[in-house]
Every structure is written in C-alpha cells, then in structure tokens.
N, C-alpha and C positions, 0 to 999 in steps of 0.2 A: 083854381086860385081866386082868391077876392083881393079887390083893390085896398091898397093900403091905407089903415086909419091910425094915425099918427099916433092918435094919445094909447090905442091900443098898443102900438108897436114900443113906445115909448115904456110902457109895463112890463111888456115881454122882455123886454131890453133890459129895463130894473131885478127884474127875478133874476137872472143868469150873470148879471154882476158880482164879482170876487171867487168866483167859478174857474175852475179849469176847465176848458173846454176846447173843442174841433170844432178847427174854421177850414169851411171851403168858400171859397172866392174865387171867382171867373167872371172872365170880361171878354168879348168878342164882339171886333164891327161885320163878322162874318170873315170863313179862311180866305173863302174866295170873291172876297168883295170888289177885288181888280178886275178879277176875269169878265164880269158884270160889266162895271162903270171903271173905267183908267180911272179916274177922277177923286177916286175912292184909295186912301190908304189902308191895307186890310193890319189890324191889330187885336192882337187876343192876349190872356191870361190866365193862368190857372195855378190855384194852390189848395192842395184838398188834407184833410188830416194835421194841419197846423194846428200845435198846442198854443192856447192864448188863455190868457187873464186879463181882464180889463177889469179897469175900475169906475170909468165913468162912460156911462154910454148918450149919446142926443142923435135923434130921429128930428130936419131938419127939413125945410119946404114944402111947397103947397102941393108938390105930386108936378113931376117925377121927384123922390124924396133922396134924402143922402141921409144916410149915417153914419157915424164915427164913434169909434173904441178906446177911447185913450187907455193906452197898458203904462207899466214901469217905465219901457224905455222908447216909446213913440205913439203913436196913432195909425189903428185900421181906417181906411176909410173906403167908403163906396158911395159912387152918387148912380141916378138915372134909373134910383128903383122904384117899381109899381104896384108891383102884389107881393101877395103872402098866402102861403100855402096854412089854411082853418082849421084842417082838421089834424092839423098836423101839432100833438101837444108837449111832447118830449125833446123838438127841436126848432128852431126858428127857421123859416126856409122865405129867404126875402128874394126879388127876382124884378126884375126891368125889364120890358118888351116895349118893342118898338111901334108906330104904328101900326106896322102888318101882324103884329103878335108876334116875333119872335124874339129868341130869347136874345138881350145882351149882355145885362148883367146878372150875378147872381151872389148874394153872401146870406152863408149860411151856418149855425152854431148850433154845436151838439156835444151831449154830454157823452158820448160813447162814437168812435169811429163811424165816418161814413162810409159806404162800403161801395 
C-alpha cells in the first residue's frame, strides 16, 4: 500500500461517481483492546457488499485523510485514513493504520462484489 495522495484519490473518487457500486467499510480499536489496556474501549464495524450510489464525493485532510459520499438519502463517511492499495485499478481499497501499522479503518468501492 502507498500513502495517500489526496488529489489522486480525489479522481479515483470522481471516476466512480453516479455508479452503483459495493461498499465495504470496517472500523476497529482492536476486539481485544481491553484485555491489553482496561483503559481502552474496544469498538469495531463492518459492512461489506453494501449497494451505494453517491453523487458527490470529497477526500479531506492533511493525512490521516476522511472522506465522505454524499448519496440521495445521507452520507458515507470515513476518517483516520492512510493508504491505498496502487495497483489495485478496478476498485478503490482506502485503509488507516495506526502507528504500529495496523489496520483500523478501511473503505472500500467496487464495481463487482467483494468476496
């Protein structure tokens, strides 16, 4: 994965606009982030295979970056993202790690099920 370059993502973002498409989206402080540190509320999310249409898309911050989907009836949103998967051309695969490299967040858009 490379670090994310806004005005890039920003395009990728433009292309796939008025698209039907599959969203996966997932968020995780880690399951067992109690067992670690008490101190730590462990919180996760997942949605994979979600039909979506957006019409407007904005890639936002200087890194970790957020972006938002405005559809017909609300907004996708995801912050606390870092990379992007390059070689990757038929889907957007956007992704947030943490300092140690792990994954926290992840939204990603495809025209054909993710599997």
């Amino acid at each position: 994965m490379q670090k994310i370059e806004a005005h890039y993502i920003q395009q990728r973002l433009q292309s796939l606009q008025d698209e039907t498409l599959y969203l996966h989206l997932e968020m995780t402080t880690g399951a067992y982030a109690s067992h670690l540190d008490s101190s730590k509320h462990p919180a996760a999310t997942f949605i994979s295979n979600a039909r979506i249409t957006y019409h407007h898309a904005v890639i936002a911050g200087q890194g970790p970056f957020r972006v938002g989907l405005k559809t017909d009836h609300g907004w996708v949103y995801s912050e606390g993202l870092t990379h992007y998967e390059e070689t990757e051309t038929e889907r957007l695969l956007l992704a947030g790690h943490d300092g140690q490299g792990k994954l926290v967040v992840a939204l990603q858009l495809s025209r054909t099920p993710f599997i």
